[in-house]
N, C-alpha and C positions, 0 to 999 in steps of 0.2 A: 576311545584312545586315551591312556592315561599322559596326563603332561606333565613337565620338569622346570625347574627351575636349574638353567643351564647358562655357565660361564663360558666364554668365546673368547680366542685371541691368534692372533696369528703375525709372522711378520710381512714385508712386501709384499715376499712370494705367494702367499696363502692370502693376501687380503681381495681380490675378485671374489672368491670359493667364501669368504666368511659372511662377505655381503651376503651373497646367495644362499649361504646357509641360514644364515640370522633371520631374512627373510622367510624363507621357507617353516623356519621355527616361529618366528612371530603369527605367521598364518594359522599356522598347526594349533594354535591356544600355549605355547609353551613361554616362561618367563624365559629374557634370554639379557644379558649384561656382556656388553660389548668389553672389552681388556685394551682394544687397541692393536694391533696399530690400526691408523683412520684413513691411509692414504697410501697407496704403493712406491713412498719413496724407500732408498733403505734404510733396511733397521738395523739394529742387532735381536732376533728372536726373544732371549730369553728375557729381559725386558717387557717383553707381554706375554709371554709364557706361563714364566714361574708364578708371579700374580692369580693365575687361572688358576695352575696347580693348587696354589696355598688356600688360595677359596673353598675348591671342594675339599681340600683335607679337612678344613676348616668346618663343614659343614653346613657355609652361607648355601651352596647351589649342590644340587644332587648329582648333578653331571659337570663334565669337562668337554669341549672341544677345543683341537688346538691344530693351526692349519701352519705349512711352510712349504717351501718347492718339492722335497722328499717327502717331510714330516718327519722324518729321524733326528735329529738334530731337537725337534720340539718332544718327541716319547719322551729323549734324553733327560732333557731339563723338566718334565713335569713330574717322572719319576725318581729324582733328587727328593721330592718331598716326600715325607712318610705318610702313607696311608692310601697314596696314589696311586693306581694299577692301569699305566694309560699304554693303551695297544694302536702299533703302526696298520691301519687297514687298510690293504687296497681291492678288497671286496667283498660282497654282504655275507659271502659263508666265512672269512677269517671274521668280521664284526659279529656275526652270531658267536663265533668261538671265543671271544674275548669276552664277551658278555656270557656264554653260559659256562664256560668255564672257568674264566679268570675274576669273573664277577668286575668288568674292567667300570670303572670311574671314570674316565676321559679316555676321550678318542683321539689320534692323531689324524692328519691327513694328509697326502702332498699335492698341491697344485699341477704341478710338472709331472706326473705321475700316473694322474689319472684321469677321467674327464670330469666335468660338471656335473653332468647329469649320472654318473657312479658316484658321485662322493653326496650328490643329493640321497640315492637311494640306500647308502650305505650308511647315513646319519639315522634314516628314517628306519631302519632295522634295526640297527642300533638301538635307539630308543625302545624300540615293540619287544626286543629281546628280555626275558628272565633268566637270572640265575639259575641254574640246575640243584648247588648245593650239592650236595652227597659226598660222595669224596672228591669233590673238589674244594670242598670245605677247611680239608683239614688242609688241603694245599696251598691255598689264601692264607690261612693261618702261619704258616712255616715264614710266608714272606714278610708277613707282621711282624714276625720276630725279631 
């Protein structure tokens, strides 16, 4: 299994699920850099959102995950950044679709949404997923623009 060097962030909502995800990544062999938030008080999301976001446009970490009670509200703000392509998933065949055709860079998630153990399995695809390329290529492209 190939591993990642992966940025994590989540606010209140999302902070159980990041534990567990983080966990689950650190086991896996994958590098992982916590964003914060560190405790389920509240937050304001994009505060540890955008941060993720700017990292992988950035190219510090090849991936994104970004967790909230929806996750919408987190797609929002990580897709502000250019370069970003972060898809709301709430299960392994839309994350396969985000990855083989959006070539997606960060994932969203929601807490309140979906269970634990889907949003474990749906990171875990996520990751194992390739790009397709082909003409979806030129469609990645068009958003780069």
């Amino acid at each position: 299994m190939k591993t990642f060097t992966i940025a994590i962030g989540s606010d209140h909502a999302g902070f159980r699920y990041k534990e567990a995800i983080t966990a689950m990544l650190l086991a896996d062999g994958h590098t992982v850099r916590d964003f914060g938030t560190y405790s389920d008080a509240s937050c304001d999301y994009p505060d540890f959102i955008r941060p993720v976001a700017e990292a992988v446009a950035a190219g510090q970490f090849e991936r994104g995950i970004v967790l909230g009670g929806s996750g919408n509200g987190e797609a929002i703000v990580a897709n502000r950044v250019r370069g970003v392509r972060c898809g709301l998933c709430w299960n392994e065949q839309v994350a396969i679709w985000n990855r083989t055709h959006n070539d997606g860079n960060c994932l969203s998630l929601g807490e309140r949404t979906i269970s634990e153990e889907d949003a474990l399995k749906i990171v875990r695809v996520w990751l194992a997923t390739e790009f397709e390329g082909g003409r979806h290529l030129a469609r990645i492209q068009k958003i780069d623009r």
